[in-house]
N, CA and C of each residue as an Amber inpcrd file, in Angstrom:
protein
   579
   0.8400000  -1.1830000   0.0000000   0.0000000   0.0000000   0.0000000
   0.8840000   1.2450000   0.0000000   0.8740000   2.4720000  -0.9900000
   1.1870000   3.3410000  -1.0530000   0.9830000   4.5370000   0.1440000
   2.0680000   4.8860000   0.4930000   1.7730000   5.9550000   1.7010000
   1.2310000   7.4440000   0.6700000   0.3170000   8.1530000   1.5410000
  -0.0490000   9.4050000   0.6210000   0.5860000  10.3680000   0.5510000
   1.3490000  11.2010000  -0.8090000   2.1850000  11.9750000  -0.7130000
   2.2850000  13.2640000  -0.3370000   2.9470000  14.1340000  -0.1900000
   3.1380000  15.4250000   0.7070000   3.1720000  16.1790000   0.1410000
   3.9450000  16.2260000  -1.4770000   4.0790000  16.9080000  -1.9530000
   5.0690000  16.5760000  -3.0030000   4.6000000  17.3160000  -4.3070000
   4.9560000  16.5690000  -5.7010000   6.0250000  17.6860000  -6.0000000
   7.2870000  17.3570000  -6.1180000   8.4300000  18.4660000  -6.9100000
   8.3460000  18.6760000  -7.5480000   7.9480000  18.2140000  -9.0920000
   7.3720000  18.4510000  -9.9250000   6.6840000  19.6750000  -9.9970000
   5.8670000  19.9150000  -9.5380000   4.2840000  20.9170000  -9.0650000
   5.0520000  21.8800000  -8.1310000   6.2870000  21.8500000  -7.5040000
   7.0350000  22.8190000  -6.7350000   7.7340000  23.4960000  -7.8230000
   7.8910000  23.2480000  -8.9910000   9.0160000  23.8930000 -10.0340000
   8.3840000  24.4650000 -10.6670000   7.0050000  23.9070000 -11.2980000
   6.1420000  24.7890000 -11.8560000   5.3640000  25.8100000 -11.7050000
   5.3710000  25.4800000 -10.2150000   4.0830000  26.6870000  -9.5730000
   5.2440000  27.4550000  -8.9150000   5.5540000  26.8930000  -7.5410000
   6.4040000  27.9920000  -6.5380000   7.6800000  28.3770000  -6.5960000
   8.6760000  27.4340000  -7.4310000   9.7360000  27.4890000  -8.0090000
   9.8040000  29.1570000  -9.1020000   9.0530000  28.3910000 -10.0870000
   8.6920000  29.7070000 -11.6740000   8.5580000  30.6290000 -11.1490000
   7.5530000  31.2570000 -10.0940000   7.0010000  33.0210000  -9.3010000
   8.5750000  33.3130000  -8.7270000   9.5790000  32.1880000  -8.1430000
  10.6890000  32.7900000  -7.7590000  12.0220000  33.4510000  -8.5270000
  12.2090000  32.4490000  -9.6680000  13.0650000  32.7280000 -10.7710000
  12.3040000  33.3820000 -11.6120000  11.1920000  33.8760000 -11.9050000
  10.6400000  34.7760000 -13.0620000  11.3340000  36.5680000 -12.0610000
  11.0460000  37.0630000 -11.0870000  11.9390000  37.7200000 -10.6580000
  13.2230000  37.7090000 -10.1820000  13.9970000  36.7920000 -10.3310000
  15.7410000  37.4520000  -9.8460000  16.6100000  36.9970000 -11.1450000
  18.0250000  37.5750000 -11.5030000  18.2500000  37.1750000 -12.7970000
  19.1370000  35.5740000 -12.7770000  19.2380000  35.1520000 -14.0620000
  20.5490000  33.6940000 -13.7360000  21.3130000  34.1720000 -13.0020000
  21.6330000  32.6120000 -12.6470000  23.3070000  32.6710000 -11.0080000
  23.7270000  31.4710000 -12.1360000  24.7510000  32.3290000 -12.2670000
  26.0210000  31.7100000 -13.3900000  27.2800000  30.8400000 -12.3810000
  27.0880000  30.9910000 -11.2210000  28.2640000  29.9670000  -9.9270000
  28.0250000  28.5290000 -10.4540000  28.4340000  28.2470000  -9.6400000
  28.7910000  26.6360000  -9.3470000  27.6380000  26.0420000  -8.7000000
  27.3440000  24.6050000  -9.2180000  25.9570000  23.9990000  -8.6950000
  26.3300000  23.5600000  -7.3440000  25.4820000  23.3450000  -6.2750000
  25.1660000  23.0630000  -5.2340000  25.0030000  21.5790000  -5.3260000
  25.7050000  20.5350000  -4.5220000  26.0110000  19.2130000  -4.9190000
  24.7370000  18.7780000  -3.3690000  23.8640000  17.8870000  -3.5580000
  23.0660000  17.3380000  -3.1590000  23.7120000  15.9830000  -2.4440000
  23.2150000  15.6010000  -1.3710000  23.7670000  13.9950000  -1.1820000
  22.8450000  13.4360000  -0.9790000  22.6600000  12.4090000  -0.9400000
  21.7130000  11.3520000  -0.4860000  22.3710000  10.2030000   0.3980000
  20.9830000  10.0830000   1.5870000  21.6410000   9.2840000   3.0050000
  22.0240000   7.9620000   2.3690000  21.8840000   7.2420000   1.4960000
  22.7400000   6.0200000   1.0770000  24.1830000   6.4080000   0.7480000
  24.9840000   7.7630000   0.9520000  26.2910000   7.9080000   0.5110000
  26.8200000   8.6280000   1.8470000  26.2430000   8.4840000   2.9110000
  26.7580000   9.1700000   4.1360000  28.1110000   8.5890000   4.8540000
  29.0880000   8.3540000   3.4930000  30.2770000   7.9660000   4.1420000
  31.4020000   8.8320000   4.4340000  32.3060000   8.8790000   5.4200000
  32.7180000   9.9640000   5.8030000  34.5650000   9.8340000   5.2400000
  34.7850000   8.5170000   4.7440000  35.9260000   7.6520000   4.1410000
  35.8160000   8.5710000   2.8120000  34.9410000   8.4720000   1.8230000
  34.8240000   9.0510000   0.5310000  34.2330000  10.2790000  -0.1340000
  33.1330000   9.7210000   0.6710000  32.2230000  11.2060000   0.1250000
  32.6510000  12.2870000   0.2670000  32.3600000  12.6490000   1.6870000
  32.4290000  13.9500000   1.8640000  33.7260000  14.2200000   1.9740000
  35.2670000  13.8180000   2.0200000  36.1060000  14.4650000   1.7980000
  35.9620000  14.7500000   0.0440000  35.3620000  14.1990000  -0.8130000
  34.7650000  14.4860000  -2.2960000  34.1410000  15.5310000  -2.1630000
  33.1480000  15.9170000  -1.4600000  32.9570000  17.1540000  -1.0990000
  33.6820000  18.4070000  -1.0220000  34.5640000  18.2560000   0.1210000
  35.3870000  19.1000000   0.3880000  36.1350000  19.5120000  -0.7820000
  36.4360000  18.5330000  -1.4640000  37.5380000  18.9060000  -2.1380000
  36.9750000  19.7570000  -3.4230000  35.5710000  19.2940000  -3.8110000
  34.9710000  20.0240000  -4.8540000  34.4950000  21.4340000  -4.6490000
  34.3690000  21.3640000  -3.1660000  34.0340000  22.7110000  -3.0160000
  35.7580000  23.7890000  -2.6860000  36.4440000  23.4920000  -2.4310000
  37.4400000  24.1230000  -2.1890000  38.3490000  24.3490000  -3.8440000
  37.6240000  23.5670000  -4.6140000  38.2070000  23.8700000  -6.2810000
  36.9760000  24.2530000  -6.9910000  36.3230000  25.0510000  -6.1690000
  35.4260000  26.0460000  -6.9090000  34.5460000  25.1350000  -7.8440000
  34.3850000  23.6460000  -7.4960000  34.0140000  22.9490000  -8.7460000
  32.2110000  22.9850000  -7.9880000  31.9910000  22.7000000  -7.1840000
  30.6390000  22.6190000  -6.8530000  30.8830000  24.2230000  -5.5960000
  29.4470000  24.4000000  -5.4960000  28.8020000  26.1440000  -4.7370000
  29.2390000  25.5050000  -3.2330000  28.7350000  24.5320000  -2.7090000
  28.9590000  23.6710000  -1.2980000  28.3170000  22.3590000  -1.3520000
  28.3260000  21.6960000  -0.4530000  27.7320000  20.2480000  -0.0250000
  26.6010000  20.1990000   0.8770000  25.7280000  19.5070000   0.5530000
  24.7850000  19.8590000   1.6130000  23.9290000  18.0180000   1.5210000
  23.6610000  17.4630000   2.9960000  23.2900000  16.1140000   2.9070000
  21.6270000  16.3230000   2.6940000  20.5840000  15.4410000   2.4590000
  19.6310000  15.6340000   1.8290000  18.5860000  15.4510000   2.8360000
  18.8440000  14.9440000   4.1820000  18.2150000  13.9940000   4.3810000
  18.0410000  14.6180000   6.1340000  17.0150000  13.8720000   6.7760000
  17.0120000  14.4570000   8.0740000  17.4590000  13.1110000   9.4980000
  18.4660000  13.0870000  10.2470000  18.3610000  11.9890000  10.9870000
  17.4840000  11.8340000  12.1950000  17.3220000  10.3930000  12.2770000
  16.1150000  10.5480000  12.8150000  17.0990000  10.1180000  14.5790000
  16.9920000  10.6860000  15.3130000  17.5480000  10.4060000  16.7750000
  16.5320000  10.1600000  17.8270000  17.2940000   9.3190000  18.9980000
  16.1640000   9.2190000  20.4830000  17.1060000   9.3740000  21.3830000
  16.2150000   9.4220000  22.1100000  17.1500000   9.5260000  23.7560000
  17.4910000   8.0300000  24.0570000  18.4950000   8.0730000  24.0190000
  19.7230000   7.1410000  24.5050000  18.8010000   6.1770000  25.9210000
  17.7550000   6.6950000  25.9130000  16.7170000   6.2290000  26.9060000
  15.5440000   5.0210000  26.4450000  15.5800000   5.4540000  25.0240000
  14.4820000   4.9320000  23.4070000  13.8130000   5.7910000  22.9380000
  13.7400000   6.9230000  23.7840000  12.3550000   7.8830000  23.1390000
  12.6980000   8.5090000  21.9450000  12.1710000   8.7760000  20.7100000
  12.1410000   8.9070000  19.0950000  11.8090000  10.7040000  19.5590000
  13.2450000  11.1110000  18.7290000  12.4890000  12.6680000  18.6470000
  11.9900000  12.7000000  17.0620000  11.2230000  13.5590000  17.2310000
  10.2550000  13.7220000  15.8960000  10.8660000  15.9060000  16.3340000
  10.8670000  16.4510000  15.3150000  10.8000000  17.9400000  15.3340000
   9.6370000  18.6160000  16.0140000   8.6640000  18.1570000  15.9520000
   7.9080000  19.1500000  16.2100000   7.4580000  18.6430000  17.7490000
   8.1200000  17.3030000  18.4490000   7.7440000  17.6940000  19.6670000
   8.4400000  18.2470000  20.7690000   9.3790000  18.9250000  20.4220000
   9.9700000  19.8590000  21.1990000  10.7310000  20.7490000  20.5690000
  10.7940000  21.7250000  21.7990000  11.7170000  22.7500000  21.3610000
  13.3290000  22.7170000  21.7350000  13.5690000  21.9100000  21.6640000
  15.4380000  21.3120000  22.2360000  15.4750000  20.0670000  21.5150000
  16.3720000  20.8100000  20.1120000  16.6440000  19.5760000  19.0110000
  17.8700000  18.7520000  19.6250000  17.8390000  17.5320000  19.0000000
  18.8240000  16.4710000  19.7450000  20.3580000  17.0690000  20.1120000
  20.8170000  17.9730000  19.5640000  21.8780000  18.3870000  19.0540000
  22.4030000  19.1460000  20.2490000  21.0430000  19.4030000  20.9670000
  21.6860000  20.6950000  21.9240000  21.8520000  20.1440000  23.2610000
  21.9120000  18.7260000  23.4300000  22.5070000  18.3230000  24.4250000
  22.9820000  16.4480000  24.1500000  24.4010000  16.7210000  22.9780000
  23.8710000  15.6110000  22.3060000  23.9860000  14.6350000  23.1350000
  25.4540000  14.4450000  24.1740000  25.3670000  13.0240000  24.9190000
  24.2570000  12.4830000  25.2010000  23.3010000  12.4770000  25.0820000
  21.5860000  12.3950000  26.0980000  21.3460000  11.7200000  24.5530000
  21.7770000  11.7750000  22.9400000  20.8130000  11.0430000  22.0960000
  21.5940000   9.9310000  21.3400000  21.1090000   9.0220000  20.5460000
  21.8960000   8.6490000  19.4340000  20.8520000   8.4330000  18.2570000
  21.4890000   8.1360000  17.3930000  21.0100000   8.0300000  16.1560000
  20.1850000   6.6750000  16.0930000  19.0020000   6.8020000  15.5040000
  18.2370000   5.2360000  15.4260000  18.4920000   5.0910000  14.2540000
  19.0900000   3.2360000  14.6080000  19.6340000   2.1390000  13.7510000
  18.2260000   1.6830000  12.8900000  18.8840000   2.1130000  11.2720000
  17.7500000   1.6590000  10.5040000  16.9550000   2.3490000  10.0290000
  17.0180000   3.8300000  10.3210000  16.0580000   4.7380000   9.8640000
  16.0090000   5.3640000   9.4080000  15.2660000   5.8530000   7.8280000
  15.3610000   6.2180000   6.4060000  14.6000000   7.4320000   6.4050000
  15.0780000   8.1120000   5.5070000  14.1130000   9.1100000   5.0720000
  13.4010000   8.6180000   4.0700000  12.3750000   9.3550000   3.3590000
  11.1500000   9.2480000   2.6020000  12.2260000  10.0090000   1.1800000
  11.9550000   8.6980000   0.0470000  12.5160000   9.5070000  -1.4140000
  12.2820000  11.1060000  -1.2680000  10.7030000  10.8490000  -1.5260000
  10.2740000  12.1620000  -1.5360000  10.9240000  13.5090000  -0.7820000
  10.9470000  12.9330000   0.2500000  11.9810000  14.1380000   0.8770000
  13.3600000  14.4510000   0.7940000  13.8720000  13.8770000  -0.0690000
  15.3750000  13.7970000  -0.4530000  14.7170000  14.7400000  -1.7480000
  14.3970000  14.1540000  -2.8600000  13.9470000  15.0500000  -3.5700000
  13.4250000  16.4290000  -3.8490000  12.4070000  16.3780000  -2.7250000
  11.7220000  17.9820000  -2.4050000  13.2070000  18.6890000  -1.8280000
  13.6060000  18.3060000  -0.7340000  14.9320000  19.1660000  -0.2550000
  15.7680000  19.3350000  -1.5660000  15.7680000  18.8880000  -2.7310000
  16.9590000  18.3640000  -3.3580000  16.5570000  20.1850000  -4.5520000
  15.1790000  19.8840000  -4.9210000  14.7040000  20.8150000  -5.5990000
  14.4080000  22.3410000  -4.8050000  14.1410000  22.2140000  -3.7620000
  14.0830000  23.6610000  -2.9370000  15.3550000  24.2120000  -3.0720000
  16.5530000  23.1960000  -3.3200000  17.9640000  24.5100000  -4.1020000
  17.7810000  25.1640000  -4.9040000  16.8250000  24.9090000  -5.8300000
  16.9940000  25.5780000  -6.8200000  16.3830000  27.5790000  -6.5920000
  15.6410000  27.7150000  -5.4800000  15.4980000  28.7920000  -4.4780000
  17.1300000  29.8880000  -4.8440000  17.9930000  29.1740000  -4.5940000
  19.1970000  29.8170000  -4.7010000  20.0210000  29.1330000  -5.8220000
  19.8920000  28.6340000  -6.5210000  21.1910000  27.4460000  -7.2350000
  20.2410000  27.5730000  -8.8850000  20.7130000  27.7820000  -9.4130000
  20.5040000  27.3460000 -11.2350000  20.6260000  25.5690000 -11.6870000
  21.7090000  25.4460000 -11.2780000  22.2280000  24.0620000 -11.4820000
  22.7020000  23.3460000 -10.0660000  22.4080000  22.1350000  -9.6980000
  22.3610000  21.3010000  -8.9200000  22.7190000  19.5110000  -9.4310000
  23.3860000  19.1000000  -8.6270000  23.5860000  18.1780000  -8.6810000
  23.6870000  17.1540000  -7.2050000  23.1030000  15.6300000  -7.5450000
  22.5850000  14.8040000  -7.0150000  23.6370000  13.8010000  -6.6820000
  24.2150000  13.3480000  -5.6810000  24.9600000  12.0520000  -5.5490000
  24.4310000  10.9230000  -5.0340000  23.9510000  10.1510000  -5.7150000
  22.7730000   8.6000000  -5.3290000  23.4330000   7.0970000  -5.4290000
  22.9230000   6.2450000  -4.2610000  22.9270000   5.1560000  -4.9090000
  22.1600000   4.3330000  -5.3690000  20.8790000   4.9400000  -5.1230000
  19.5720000   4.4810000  -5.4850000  19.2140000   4.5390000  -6.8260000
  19.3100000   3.1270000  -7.8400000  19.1780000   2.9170000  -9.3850000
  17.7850000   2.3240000  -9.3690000  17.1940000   2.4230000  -8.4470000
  16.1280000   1.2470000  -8.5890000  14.8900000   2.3670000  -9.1650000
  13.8760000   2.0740000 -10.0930000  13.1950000   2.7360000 -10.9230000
  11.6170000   1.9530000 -10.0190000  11.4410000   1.9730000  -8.7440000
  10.3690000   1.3970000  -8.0910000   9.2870000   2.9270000  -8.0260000
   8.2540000   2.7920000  -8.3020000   6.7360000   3.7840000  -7.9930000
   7.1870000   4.3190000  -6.7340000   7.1650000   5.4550000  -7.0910000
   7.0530000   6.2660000  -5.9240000   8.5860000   6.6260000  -5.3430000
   9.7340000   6.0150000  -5.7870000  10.9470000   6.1190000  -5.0430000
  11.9390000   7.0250000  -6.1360000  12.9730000   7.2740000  -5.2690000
  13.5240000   8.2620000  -5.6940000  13.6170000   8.6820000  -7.3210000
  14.1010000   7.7950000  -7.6250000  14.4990000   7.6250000  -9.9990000
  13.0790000   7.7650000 -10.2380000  12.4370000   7.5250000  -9.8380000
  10.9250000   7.2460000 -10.4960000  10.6590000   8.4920000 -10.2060000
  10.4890000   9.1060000  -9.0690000  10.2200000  10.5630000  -9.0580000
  10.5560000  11.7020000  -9.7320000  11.8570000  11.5590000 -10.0440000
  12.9250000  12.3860000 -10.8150000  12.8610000  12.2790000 -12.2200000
  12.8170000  10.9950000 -12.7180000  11.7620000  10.8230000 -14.0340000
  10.6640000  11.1700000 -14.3040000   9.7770000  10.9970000 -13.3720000
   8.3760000  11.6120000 -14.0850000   8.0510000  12.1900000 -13.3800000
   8.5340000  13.3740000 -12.5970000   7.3950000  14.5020000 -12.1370000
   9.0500000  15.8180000 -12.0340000  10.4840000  15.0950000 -11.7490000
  10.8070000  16.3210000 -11.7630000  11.5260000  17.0830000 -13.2910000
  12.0970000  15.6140000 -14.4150000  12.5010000  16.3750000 -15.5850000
  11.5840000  17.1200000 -16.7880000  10.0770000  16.1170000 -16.1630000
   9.2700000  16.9310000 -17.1700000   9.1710000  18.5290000 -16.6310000
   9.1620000  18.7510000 -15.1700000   8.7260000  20.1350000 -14.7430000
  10.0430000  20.9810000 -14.9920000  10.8840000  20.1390000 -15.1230000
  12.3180000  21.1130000 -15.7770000  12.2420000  21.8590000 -16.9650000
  11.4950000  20.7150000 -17.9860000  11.4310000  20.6330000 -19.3130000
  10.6730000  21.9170000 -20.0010000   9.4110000  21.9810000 -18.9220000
   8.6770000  23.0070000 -19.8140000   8.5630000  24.4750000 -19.0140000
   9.3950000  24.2910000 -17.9770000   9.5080000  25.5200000 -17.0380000
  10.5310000  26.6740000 -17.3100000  11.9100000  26.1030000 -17.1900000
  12.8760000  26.8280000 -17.5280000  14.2240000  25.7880000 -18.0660000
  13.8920000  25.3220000 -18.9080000  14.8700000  24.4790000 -19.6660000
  16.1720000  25.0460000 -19.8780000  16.1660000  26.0840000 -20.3180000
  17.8160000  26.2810000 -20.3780000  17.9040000  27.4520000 -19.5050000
  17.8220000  26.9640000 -18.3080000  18.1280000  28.1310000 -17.3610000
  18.7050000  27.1080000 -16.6370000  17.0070000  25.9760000 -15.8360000
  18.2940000  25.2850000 -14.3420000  18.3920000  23.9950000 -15.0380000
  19.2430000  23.3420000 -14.3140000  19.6860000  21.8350000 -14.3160000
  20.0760000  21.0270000 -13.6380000  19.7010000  20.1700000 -13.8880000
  19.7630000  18.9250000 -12.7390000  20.7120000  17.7640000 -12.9230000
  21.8740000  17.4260000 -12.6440000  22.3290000  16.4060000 -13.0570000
  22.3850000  15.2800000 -11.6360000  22.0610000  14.1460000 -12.2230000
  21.9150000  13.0540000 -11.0460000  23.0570000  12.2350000 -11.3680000
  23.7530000  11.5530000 -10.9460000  24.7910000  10.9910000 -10.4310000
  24.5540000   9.6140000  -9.6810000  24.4460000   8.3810000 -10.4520000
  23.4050000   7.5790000 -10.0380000  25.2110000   6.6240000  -8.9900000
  25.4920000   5.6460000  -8.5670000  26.4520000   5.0490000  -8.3610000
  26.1800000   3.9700000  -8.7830000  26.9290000   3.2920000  -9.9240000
  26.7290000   2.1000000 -10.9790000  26.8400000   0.5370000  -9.7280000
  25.6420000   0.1120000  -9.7310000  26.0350000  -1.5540000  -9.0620000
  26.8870000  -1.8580000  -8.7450000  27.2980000  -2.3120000  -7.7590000
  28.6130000  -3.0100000  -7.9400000  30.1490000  -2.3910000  -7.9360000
  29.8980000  -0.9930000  -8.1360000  31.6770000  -0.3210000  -7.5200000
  31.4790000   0.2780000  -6.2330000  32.2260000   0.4890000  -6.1560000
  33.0930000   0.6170000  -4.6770000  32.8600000   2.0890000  -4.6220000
  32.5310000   2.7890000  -3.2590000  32.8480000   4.4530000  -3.4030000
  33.8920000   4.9910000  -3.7430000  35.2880000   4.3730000  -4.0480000
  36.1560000   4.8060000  -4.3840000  36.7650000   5.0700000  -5.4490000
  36.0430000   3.7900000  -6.2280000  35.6160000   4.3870000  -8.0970000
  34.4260000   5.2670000  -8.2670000  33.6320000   5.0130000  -7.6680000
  32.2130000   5.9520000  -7.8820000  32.8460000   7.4550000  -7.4220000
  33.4120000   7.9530000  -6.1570000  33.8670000   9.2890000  -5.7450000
  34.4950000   9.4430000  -6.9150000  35.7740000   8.5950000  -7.4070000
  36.5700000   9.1880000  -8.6580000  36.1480000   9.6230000 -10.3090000
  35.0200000   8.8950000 -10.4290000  34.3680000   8.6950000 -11.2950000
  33.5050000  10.4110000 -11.3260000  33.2160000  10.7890000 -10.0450000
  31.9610000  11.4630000  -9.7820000  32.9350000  12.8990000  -9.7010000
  34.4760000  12.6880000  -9.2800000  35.3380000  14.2390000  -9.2700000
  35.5960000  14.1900000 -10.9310000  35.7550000  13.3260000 -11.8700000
  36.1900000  13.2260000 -13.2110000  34.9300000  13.7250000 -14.1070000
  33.8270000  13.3450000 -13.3640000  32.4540000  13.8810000 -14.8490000
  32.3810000  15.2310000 -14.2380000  32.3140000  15.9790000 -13.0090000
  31.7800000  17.2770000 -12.5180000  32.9980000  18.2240000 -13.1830000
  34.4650000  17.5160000 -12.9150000  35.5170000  18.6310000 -13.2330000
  35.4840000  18.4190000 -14.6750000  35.1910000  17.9010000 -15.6150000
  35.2120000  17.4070000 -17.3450000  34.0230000  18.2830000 -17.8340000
  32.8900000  17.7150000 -16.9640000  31.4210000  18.4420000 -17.9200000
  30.7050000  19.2100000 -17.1850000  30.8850000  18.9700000 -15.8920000
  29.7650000  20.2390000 -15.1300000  28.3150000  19.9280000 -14.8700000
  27.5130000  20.9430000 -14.7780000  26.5520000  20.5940000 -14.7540000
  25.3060000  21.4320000 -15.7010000  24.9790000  20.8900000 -17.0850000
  24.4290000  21.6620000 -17.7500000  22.9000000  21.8410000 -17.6540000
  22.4330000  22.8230000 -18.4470000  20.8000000  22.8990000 -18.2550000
  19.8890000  21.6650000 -18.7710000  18.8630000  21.9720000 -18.0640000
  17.4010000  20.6230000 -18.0770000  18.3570000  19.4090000 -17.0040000
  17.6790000  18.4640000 -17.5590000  17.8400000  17.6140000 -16.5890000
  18.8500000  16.2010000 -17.4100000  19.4380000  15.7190000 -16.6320000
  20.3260000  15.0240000 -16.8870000  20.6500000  13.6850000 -15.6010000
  20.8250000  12.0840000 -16.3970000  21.2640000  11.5170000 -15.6200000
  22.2900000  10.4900000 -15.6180000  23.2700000  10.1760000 -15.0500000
  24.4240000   9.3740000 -15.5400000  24.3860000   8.2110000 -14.4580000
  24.5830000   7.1360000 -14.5850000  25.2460000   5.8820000 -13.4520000
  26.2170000   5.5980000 -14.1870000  27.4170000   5.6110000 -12.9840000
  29.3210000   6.0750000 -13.1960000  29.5530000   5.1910000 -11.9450000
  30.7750000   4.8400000 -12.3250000  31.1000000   4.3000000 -10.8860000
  32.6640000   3.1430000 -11.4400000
């Protein structure tokens, strides 16, 4: 059974996205590199990060995703039931084992760059083309809303991580296509690795 959705990115690019970029002019910088919590390794990635952002090759790094923490006691914080996020007293939390964010919300966060960013790019390991999950989303609700919105203005390039390699061909793979080709307008997707 399908959970009911929150909100379509797609329908964020066309409607609330367009009223924002129809007033301010192109941002000709460097795209804003997206992560996704299947690449939250701290061995590859994000020193890939670092390094792209310190060679002017990507705007910054930013992870996609929200963790979900409890009190070291079991209790599950959720945001909105308090006002003292885990963070502000962290010994007291840890991180719960096993717990995912929603495609959708990797996505919606992924597209609310475009608020500030022209071009954006995605680092995934998620190839799987399942209803409702991440590729499937990005296929049919966010390149068509690219397509007929502002096509050669923003762009999206996704960065899929090919089966079967290692983050250490996929990171190399992923500093070799960004520093070679960049990230051009509409939407775009590669699995490299």
């Amino acid at each position: 059974m399908n959970k009911p959705r929150h909100m379509n990115p797609g329908e964020f690019i066309k409607t609330g996205l367009k009223e924002v970029l129809e007033r301010i002019p192109s941002r000709n910088g460097p795209p804003a590199l997206g992560v996704d919590e299947g690449l939250n390794d701290k061995k590859y990635v994000w020193p890939l990060v670092k390094s792209l952002q310190s060679n002017r090759i990507v705007d910054h790094g930013v992870a996609l995703w929200h963790k979900q923490q409890q009190l070291k006691k079991g209790k599950i914080y959720k945001p909105a039931d308090s006002f003292r996020p885990p963070w502000a007293i962290p010994e007291l939390w840890e991180d719960v084992r096993g717990a995912s964010c929603h495609d959708e919300n990797i996505v919606s966060s992924l597209v609310y760059y475009f608020t500030a960013h022209d071009r954006l790019c995605l680092l995934t390991t998620n190839t799987k083309n399942d209803k409702g999950g991440l590729r499937w989303i990005l296929e049919r609700e966010v390149q068509p809303a690219i397509a007929v919105t502002f096509p050669d203005r923003i762009g999206l390039l996704v960065l899929f991580q090919k089966p079967g390699s290692t983050l250490e061909q996929y990171c190399t793979a992923v500093e070799s296509y960004l520093t070679q080709k960049g990230v051009g307008p509409g939407y775009n997707s590669q699995i490299i690795g």
